[in-house]
C-alpha positions as a Markdown table, in Angstrom:
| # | Residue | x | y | z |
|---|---|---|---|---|
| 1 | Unk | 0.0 | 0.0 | 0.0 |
| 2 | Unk | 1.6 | 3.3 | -1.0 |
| 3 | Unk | 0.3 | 5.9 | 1.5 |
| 4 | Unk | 0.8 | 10.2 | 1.0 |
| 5 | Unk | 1.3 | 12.0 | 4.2 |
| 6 | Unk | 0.6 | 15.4 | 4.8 |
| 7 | Unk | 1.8 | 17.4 | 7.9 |
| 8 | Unk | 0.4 | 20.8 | 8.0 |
| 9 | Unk | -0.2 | 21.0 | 12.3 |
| 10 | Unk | 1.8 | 24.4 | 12.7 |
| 11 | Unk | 4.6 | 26.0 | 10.5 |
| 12 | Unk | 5.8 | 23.3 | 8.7 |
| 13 | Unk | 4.7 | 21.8 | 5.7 |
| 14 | Unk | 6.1 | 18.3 | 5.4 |
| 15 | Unk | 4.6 | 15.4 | 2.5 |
| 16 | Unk | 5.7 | 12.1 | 2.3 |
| 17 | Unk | 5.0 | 8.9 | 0.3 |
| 18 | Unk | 5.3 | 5.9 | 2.3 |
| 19 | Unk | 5.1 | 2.4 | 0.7 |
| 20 | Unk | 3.9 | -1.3 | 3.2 |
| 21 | Unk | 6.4 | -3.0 | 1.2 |
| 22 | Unk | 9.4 | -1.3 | 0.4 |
| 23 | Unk | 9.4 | 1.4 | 3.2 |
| 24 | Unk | 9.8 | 5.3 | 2.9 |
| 25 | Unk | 10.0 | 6.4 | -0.8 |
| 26 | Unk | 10.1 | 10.1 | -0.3 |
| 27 | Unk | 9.7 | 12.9 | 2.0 |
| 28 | Unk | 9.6 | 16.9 | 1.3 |
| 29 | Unk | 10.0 | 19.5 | 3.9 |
| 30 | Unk | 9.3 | 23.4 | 3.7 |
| 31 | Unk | 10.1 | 25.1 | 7.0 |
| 32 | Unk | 8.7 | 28.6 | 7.7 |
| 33 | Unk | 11.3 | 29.8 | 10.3 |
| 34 | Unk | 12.1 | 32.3 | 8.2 |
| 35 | Unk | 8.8 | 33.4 | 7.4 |
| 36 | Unk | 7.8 | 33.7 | 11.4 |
| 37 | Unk | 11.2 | 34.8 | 12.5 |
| 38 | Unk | 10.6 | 38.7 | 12.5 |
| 39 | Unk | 7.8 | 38.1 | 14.8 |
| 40 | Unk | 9.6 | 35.9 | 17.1 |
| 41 | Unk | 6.6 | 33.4 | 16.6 |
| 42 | Unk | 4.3 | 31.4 | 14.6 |
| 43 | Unk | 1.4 | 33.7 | 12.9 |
| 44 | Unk | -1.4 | 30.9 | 12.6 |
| 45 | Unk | -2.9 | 32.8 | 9.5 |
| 46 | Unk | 0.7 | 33.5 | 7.7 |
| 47 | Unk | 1.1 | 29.8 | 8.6 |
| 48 | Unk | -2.0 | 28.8 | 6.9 |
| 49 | Unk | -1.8 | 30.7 | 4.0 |
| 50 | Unk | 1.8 | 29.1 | 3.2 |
| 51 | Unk | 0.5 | 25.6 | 3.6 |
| 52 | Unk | -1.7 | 26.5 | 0.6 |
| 53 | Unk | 0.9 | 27.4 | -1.4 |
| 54 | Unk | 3.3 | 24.6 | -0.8 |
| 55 | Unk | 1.4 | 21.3 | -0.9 |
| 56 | Unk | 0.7 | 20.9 | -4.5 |
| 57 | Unk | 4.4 | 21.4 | -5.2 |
| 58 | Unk | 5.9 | 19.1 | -2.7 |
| 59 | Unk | 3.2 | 16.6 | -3.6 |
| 60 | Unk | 4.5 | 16.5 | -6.8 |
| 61 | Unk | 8.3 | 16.7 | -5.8 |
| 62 | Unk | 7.6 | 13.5 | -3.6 |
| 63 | Unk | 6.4 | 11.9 | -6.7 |
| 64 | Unk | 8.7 | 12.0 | -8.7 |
| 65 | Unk | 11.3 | 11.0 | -6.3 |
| 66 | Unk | 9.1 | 8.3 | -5.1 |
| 67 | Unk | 9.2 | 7.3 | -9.2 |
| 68 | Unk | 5.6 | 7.1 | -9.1 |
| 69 | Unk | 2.4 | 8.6 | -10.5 |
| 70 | Unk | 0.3 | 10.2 | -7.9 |
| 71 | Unk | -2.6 | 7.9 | -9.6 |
| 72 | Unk | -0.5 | 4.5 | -8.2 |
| 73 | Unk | -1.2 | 6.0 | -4.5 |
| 74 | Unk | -3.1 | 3.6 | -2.5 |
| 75 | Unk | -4.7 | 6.3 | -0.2 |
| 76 | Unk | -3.7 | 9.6 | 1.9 |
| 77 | Unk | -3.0 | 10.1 | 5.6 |
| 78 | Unk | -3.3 | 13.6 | 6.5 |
| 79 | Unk | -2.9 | 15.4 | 10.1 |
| 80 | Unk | -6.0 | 16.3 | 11.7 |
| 81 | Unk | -4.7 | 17.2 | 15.3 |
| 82 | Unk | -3.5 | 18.6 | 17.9 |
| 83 | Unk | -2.2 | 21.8 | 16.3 |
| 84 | Unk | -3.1 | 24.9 | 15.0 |
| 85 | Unk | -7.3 | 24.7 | 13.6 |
| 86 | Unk | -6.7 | 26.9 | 10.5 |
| 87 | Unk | -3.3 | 25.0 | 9.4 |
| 88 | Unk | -4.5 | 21.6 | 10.3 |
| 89 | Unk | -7.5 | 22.3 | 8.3 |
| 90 | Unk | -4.9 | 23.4 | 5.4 |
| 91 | Unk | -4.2 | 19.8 | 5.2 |
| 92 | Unk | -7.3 | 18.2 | 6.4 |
| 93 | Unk | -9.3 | 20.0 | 2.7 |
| 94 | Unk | -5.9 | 18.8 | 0.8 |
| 95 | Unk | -6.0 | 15.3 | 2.1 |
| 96 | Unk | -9.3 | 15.1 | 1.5 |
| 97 | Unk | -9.7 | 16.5 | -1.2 |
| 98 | Unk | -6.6 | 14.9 | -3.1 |
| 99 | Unk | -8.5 | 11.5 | -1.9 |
| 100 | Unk | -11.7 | 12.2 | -3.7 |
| 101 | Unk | -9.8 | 13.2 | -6.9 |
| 102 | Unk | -8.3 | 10.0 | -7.3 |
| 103 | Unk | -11.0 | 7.9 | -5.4 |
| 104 | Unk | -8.8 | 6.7 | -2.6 |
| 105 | Unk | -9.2 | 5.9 | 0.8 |
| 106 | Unk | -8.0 | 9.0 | 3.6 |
| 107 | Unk | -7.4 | 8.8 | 6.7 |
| 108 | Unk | -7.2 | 11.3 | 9.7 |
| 109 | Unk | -3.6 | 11.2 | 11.7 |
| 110 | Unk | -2.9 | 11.9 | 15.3 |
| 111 | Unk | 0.3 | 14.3 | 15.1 |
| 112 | Unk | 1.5 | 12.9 | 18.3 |
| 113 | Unk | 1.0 | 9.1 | 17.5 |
| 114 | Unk | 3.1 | 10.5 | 14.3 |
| 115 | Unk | 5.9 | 11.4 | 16.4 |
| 116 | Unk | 5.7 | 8.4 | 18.6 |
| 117 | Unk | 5.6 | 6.3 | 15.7 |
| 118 | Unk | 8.3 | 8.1 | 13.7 |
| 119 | Unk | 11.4 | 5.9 | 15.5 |
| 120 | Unk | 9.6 | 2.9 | 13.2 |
| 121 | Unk | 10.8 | 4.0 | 10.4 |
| 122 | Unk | 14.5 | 3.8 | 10.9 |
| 123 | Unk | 16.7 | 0.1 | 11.3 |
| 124 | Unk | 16.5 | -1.3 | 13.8 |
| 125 | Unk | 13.3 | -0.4 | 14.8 |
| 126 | Unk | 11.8 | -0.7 | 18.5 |
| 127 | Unk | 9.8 | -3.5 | 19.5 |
| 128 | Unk | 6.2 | -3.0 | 21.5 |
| 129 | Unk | 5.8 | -2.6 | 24.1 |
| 130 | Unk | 8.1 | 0.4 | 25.8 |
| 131 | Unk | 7.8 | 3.6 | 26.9 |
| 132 | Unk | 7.9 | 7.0 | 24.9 |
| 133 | Unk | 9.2 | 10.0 | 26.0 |
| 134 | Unk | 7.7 | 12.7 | 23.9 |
| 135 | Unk | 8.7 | 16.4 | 24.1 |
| 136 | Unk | 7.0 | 18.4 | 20.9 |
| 137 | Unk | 5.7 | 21.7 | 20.6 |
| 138 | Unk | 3.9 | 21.8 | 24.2 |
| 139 | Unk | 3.7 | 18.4 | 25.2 |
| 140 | Unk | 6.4 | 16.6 | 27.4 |
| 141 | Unk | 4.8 | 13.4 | 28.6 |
| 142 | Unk | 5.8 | 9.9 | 29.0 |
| 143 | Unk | 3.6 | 7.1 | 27.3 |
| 144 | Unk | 3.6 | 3.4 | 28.1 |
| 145 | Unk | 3.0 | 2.0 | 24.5 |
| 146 | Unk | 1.7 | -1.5 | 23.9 |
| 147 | Unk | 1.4 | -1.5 | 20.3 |
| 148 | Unk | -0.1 | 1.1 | 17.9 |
| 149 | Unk | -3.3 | 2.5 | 19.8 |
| 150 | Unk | -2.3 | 1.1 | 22.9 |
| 151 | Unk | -1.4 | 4.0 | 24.8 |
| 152 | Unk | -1.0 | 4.9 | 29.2 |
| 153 | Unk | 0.0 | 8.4 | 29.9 |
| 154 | Unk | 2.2 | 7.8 | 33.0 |
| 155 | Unk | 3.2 | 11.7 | 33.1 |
| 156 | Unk | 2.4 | 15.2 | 31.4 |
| 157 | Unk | 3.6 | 18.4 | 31.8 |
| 158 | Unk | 1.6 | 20.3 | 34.3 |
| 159 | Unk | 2.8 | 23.8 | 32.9 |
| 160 | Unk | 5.5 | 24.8 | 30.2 |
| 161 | Unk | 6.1 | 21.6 | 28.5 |
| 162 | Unk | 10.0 | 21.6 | 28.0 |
| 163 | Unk | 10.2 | 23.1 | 24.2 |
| 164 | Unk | 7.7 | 26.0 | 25.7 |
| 165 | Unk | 10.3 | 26.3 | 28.2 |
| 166 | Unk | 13.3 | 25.9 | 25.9 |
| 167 | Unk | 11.7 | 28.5 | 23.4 |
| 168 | Unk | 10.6 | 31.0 | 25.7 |
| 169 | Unk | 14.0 | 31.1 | 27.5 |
| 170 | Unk | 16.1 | 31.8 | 24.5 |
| 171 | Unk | 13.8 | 34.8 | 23.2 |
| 172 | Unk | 14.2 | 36.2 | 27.0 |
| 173 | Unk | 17.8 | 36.1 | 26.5 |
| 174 | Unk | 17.4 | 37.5 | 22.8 |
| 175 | Unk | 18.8 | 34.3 | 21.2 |
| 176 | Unk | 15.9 | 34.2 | 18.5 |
| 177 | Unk | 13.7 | 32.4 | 16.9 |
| 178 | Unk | 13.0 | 29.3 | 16.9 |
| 179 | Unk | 14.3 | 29.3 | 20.3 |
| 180 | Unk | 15.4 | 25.4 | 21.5 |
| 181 | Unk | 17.7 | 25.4 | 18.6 |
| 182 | Unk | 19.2 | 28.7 | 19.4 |
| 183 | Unk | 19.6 | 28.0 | 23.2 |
| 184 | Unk | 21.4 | 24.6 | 22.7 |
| 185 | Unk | 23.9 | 26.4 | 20.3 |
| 186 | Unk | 24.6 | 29.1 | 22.7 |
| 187 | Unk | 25.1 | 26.4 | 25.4 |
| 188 | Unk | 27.9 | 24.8 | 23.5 |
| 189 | Unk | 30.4 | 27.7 | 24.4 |
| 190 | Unk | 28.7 | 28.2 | 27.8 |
| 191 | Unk | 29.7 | 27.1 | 31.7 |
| 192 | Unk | 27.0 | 25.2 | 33.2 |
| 193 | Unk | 28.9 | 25.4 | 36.6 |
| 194 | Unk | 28.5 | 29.2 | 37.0 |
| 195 | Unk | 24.7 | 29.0 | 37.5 |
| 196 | Unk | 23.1 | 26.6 | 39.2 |
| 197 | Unk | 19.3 | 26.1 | 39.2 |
| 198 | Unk | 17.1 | 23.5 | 40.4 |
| 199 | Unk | 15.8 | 20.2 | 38.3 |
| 200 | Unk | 12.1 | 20.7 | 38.6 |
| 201 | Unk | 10.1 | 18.0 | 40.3 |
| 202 | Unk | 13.5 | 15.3 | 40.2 |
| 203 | Unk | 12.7 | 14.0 | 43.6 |
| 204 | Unk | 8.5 | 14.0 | 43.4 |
| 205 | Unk | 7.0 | 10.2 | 43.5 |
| 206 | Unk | 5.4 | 10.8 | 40.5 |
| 207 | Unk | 6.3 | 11.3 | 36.6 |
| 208 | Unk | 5.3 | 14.7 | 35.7 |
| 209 | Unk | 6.7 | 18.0 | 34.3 |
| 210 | Unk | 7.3 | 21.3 | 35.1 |
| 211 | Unk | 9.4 | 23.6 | 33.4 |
| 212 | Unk | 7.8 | 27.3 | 34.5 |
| 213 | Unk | 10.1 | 27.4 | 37.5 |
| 214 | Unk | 13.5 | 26.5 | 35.6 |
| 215 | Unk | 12.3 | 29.0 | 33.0 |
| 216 | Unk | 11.7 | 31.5 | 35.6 |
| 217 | Unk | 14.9 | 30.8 | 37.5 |
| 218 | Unk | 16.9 | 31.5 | 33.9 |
| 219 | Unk | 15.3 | 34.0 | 33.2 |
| 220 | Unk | 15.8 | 35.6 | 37.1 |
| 221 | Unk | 19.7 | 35.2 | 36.8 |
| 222 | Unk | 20.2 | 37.0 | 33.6 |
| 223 | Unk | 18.2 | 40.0 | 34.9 |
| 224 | Unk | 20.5 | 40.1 | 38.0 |
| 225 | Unk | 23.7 | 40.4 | 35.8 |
| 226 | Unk | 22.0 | 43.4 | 34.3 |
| 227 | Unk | 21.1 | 41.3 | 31.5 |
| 228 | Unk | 24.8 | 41.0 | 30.3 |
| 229 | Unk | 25.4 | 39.6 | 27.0 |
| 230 | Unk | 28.7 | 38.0 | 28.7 |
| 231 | Unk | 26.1 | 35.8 | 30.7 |
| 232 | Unk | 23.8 | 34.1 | 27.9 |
| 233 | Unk | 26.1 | 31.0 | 26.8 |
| 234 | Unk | 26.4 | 30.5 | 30.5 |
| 235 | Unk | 23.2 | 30.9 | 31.8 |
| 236 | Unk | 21.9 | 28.6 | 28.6 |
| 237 | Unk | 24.5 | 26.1 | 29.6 |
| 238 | Unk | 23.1 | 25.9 | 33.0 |
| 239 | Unk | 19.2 | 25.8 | 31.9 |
| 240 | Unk | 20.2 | 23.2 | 28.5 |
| 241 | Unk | 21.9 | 20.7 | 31.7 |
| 242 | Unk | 18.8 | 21.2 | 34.2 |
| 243 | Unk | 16.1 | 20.2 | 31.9 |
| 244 | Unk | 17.1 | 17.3 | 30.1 |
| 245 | Unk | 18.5 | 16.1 | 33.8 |
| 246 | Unk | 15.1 | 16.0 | 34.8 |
| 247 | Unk | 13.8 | 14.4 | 31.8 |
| 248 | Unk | 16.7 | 12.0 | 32.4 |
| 249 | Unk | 15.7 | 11.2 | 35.8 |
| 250 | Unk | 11.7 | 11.2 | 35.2 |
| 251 | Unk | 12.4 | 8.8 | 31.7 |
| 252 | Unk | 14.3 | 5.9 | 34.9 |
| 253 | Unk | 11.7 | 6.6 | 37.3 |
| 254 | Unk | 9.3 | 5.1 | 34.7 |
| 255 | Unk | 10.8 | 2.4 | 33.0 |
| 256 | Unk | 11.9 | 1.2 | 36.6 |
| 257 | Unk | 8.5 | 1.6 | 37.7 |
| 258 | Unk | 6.6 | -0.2 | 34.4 |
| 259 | Unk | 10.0 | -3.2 | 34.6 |
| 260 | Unk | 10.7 | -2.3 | 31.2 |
| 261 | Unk | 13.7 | -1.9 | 29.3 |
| 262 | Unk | 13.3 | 0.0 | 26.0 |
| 263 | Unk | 13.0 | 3.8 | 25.9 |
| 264 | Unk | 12.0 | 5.5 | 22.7 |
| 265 | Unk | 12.5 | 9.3 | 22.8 |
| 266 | Unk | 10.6 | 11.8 | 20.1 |
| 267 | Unk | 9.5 | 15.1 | 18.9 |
| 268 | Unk | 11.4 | 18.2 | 18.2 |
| 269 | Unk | 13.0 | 18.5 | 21.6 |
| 270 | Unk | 14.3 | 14.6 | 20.5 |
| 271 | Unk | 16.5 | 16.4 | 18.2 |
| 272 | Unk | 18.8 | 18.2 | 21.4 |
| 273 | Unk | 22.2 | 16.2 | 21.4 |
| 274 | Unk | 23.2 | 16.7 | 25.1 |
| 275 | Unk | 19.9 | 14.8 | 25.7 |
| 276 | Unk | 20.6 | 12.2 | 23.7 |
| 277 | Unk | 24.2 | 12.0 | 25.3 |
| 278 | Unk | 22.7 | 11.9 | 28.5 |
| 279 | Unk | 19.9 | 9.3 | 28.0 |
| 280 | Unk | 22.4 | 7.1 | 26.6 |
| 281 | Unk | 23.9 | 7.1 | 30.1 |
| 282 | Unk | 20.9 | 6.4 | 31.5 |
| 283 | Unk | 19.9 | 3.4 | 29.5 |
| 284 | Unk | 23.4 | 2.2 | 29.6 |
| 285 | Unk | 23.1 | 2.3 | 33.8 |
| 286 | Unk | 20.0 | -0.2 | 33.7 |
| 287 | Unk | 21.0 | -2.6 | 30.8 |
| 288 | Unk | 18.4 | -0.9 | 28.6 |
| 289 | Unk | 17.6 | -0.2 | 24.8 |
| 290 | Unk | 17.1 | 3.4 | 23.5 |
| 291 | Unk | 15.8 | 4.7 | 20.3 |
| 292 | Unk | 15.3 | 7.9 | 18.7 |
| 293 | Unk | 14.1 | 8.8 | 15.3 |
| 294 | Unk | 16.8 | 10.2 | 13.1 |
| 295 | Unk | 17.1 | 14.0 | 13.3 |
| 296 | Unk | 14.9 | 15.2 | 10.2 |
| 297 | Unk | 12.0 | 13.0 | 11.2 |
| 298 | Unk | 12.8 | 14.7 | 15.3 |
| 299 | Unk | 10.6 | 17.8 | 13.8 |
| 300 | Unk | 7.5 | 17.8 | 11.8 |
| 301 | Unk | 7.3 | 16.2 | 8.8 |
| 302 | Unk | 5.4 | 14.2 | 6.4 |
| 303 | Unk | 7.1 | 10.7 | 6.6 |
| 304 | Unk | 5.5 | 10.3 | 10.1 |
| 305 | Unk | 2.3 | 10.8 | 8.9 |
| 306 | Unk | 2.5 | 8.7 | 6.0 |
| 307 | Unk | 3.9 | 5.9 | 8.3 |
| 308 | Unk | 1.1 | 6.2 | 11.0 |
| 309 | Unk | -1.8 | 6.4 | 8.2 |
| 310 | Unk | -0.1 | 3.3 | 6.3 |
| 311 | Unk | -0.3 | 1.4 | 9.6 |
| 312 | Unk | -3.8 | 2.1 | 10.4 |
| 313 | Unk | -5.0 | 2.0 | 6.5 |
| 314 | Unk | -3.9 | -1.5 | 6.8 |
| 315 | Unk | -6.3 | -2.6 | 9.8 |
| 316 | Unk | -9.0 | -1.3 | 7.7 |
| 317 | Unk | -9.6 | 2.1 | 9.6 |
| 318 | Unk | -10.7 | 4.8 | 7.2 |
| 319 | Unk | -12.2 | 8.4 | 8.7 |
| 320 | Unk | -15.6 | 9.6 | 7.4 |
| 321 | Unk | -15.9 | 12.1 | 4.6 |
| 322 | Unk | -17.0 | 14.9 | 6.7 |
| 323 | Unk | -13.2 | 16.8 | 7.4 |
| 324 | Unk | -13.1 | 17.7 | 11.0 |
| 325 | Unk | -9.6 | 19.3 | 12.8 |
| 326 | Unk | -9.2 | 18.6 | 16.9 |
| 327 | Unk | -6.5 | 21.1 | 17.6 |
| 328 | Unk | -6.8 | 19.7 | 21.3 |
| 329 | Unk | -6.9 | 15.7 | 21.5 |
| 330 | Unk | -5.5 | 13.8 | 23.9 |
| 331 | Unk | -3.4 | 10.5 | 22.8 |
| 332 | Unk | -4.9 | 8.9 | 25.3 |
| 333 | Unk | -7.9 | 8.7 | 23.7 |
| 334 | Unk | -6.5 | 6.8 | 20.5 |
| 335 | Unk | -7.9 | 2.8 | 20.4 |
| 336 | Unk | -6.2 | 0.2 | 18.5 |
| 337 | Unk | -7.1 | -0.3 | 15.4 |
| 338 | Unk | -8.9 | -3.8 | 16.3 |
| 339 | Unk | -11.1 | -2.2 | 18.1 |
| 340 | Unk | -13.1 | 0.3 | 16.0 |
């Protein structure tokens, strides 16, 4: 089955052509950063608008890479939520749209069971069941995963998930847009050691986030140097080492507490190297396996989509023809294909 995604959820436009049999064909990416950077954020209408005028074109780029017709397409998978209404919409009328045109089957994709899914698509991939970190846009929560559908939220973020915190840090300290980037390569030439702030909730029984206070304690320091310029790589340093700590130490807690061994780490902050340094040590300390999608596929894109929509297409799911968006919708409330 040869399955077109479309990711459209917030300021990337990302299309992909994924085949049941001989894997990932193609993938297409068009970032906005550039586009949003002068406001320091994502304009959900500027957003939008650019998803209308990029589909079509990376549609057809994926194509031809893909060495296909878009008439030998099996069906379309197409974001429908969480995100941003107007751009998930974008790709919910395309999707469906593109579907009817060549009388296919579509399906609507959960952008976070994208991401958690997305570490499928490299070699080796992770075996069910284990448990997901996943830190995009404003989630940071940790998922015990069964199989596809199959999902236990062990822990959420109860304020700034750790990309809010990440982002809005580095535009306090006038690093930019986008912001987690930005901060982790200011931290790179900064001293960890000459702040120290706290690792929110590390010694609470349970597994979930906070990040407001870390942010808050960052953002404190540099305004007691006088907001001196000297201070940024350091105090980035310091917050970069405090967060993914306590994403470290929450990600043992729960495999410890669930007696498993596999960890699979995704979503934008995914991408953050000195996280991925770290959670190596961690698995490494309990015997475990680790897997993260490879960087490209940590962001947005397409290929998730198409991977997720191939799965489901394949259990015989297929959404209705009325196009509907849930910018808010909990992954907990996915089933398993079997059951619908």
């Amino acid at each position: 089955m040869k399955v077109l995604g479309i990711e459209t959820s917030c300021d990337e436009t990302g299309v992909a052509i994924y085949d049941s049999e001989r894997g990932l064909l193609s993938h297409k990416l068009h970032s906005q950063v550039d586009i949003h950077a002068e406001y320091g954020g994502v304009v959900p209408e500027i957003a939008s608008r650019d998803h209308v005028r990029k589909w079509v074109t990376l549609t057809k780029a994926c194509a031809i890479d893909a060495e296909i017709e878009l008439n030998d397409l099996d069906a379309v998978a197409y974001t429908a939520g969480p995100g941003l209404a107007g751009a998930l919409f974008t790709g919910a009328i395309a999707g469906r749209a593109l579907a009817w045109q060549l009388g296919i089957r579509a399906l609507a994709v959960h952008h976070m069971e994208g991401h958690l899914l997305a570490p499928m698509l490299e070699s080796p991939a992770p075996a069910f069941p284990f448990i997901c970190l996943l830190v995009s846009g404003g989630h940071s929560q940790l998922v015990k995963v069964e199989s596809v559908g199959c999902y236990e939220l062990l822990g959420d973020t109860l304020d700034d998930a750790v990309g809010e915190a990440f982002d809005k840090t580095a535009k306090m300290l006038g690093l930019g847009y986008p912001g987690g980037p930005a901060l982790a390569k200011a931290a790179i030439d900064g001293d960890a050691e000459k702040f120290k702030f706290p690792r929110p909730m590390a010694k609470s029984a349970d597994l979930n986030f906070s990040f407001s206070g870390l942010k808050t304690a960052a953002i404190t320091a540099f305004e007691k140097t006088g907001r001196d310029p000297a201070a940024v790589n350091d105090i980035a340093a310091a917050f970069e080492i405090a967060a993914v700590e306590a994403l470290a130490t929450k990600c043992r807690k729960a495999l410890l507490q669930e007696n498993m061994k596999t960890l699979v780490v995704a979503g934008g902050v995914a991408a953050n190297l000195r996280l991925r340094a770290l959670l190596d040590q961690t698995i490494q300390s309990i015997d475990g396996e680790l897997y993260f999608p490879r960087l490209e596929f940590c962001t947005d894109n397409g290929a998730m989509i198409a991977y997720a929509g191939a799965f489901r297409l394949l259990e015989g799911e297929n959404s209705s023809t009325e196009i509907t968006v849930r910018p808010r919708w909990p992954l907990d409330e996915m089933t398993a294909p079997s059951d619908r």
